[in-house]
N, C-alpha and C positions, 0 to 999 in steps of 0.2 A: 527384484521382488518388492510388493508391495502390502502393506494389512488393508485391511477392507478401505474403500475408498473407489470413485472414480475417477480414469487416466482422461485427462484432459487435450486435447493437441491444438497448439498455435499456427500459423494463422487459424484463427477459429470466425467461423459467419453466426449471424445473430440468431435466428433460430437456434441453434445449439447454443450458445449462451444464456438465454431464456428459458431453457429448460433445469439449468442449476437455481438452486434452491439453498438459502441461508442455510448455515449450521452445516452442507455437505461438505464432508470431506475430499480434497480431490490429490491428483498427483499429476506436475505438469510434463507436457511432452512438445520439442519445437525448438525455436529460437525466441526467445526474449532480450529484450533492452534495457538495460541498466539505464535510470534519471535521475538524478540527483537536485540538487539547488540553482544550479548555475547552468545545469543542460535547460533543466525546465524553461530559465527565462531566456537564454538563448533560442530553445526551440520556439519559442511562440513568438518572438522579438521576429525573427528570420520569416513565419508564417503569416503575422502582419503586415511585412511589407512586400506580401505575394514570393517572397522564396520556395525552396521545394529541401527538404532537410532530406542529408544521405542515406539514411537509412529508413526503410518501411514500415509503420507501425500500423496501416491499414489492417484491419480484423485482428493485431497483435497483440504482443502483452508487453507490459514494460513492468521493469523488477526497479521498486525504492530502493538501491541497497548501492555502495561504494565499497566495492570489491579491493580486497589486498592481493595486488599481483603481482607477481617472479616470472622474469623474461630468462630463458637458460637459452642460447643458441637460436635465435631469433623469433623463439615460441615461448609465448605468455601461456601459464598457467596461474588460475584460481587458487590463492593459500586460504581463503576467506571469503565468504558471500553472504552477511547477516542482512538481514531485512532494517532499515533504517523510518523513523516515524514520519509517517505518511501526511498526518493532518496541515502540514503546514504547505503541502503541494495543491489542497482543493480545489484555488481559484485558474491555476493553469493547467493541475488536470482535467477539470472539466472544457476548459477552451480545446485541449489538443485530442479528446472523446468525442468532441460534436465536429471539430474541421476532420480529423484524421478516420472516425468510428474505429479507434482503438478499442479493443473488448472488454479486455482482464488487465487487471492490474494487482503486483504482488508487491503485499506493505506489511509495517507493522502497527499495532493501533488505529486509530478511525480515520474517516474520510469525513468530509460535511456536506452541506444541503448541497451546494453548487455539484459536485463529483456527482451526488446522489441521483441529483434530479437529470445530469446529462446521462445516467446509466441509464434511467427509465424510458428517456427518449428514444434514445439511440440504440441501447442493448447492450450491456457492459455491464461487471461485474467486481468486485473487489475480494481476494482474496488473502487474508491476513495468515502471515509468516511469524513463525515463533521467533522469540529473540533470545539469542545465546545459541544460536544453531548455526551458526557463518560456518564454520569445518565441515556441519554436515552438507551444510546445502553446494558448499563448494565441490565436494563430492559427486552432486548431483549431473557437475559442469560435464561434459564429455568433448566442447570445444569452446574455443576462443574463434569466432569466425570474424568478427572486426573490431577494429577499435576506431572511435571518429571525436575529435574535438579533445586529444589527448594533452594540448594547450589548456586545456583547464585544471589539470593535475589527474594523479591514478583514480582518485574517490573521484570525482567529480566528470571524467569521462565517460561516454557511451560506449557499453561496452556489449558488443553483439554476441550473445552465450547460445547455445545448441546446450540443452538441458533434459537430461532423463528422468521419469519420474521423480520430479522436485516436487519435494512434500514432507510429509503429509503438511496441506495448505487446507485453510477452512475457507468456505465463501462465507464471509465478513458483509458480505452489500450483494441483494442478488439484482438483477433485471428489475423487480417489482417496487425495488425501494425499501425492501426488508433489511434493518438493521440490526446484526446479533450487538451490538453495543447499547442498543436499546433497553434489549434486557438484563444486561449485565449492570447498564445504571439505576434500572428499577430494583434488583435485587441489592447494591450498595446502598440507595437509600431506604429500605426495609432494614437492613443488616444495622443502617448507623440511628434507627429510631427505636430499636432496640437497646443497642447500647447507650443512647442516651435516656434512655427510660430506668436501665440498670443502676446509672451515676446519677440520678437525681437529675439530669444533666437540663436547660432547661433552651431550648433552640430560637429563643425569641432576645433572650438576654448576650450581651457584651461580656466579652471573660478578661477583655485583654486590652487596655486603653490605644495601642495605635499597633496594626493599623487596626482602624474598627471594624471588627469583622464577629457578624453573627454565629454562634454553632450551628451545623448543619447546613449551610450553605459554601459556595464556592468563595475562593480569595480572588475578589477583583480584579482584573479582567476576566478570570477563564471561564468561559464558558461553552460548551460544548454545541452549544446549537450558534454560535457568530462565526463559525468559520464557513 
């Protein structure tokens, strides 16, 4: 059972990708791939130098997340499946979206320009997972079909999931290059010129001698549009 939302199914071709729309709600159906930090640069290390990686991610979807799992009698079960932060994956997401036309991608928090702009090309989509929801979405698992590269530890392997309505997932990044983080950073800085208008507050002046950091602005480096 599902609340309003549409079922989505893996492998997925791009026409049907491109008809999802930021802000939908969906629920996924299929096998997806667990990636992590270390699969990431393994996979693309291996696609450089013309290898073929074991598992198919062509029109697929690959899940950010480093699953907690229990082996009882030679079968691995899901205790855990939280969506882990995406933005730091961009610059080899988007390498393994333009060689592989991987589709969907399931994370938490944003993606950047590069992920962005190879969704637009190619047709792929991002789909952002709540965090503190690992029990339920492990829930969602109904098998373990493989595991590969399990020499990098449990989090950090590829882990082949057969997933039933896994959700509720928002599309976060559609085809078009529509970003729901877009708007959620227009309305923080509305929401913070407010309260600094409340406190006298003054967004040009220094409050704090080191580091020197303006009100109203970001703490050096971060910034959301360099990744």
């Amino acid at each position: 059972m599902t609340t309003k939302g549409k079922r989505v199914n893996v492998p997925i071709k791009e026409a049907e990708v491109r008809k999802l729309r930021m802000g939908d709600v969906v629920y996924l159906n299929g096998t997806v791939y667990t990636l992590r930090d270390m699969a990431y640069r393994r996979a693309v290390e291996l696609l450089q130098k013309g290898g073929k990686l074991p598992f198919d991610l062509e029109d697929g979807g690959i899940w950010h997340c480093g699953p907690i799992m229990k082996k009882t009698n030679d079968k691995w079960k899901a205790l855990a499946a939280g969506p882990t932060t995406s933005s730091r994956f961009t610059a080899l997401e988007a390498e393994l979206v333009r060689r592989l036309h991987t589709r969907l991608v399931i994370g938490k928090g944003y993606m950047g320009e590069a992920t962005i702009n190879a969704f637009k090309d190619v047709g792929g989509a991002y789909l952002v997972a709540t965090g503190g929801c690992a029990a339920l979405y492990a829930m969602k698992i109904t098998n373990m079909e493989n595991v590969y590269w399990l020499d990098l530890g449990m989090p950090e392997a590829v882990w082949g999931f057969k997933v039933k309505d896994l959700g509720p997932l928002i599309v976060g990044i559609d085809s078009s290059g529509k970003n729901l983080n877009d708007g959620v950073t227009k309305t923080i800085d509305e929401n913070l010129k407010k309260i600094f208008q409340s406190y006298k507050i003054d967004p040009k002046r220094n409050y704090v001698w080191w580091p020197r950091r303006v009100a109203g602005t970001p703490i050096p480096p971060y910034n959301l549009n360099r990744y």
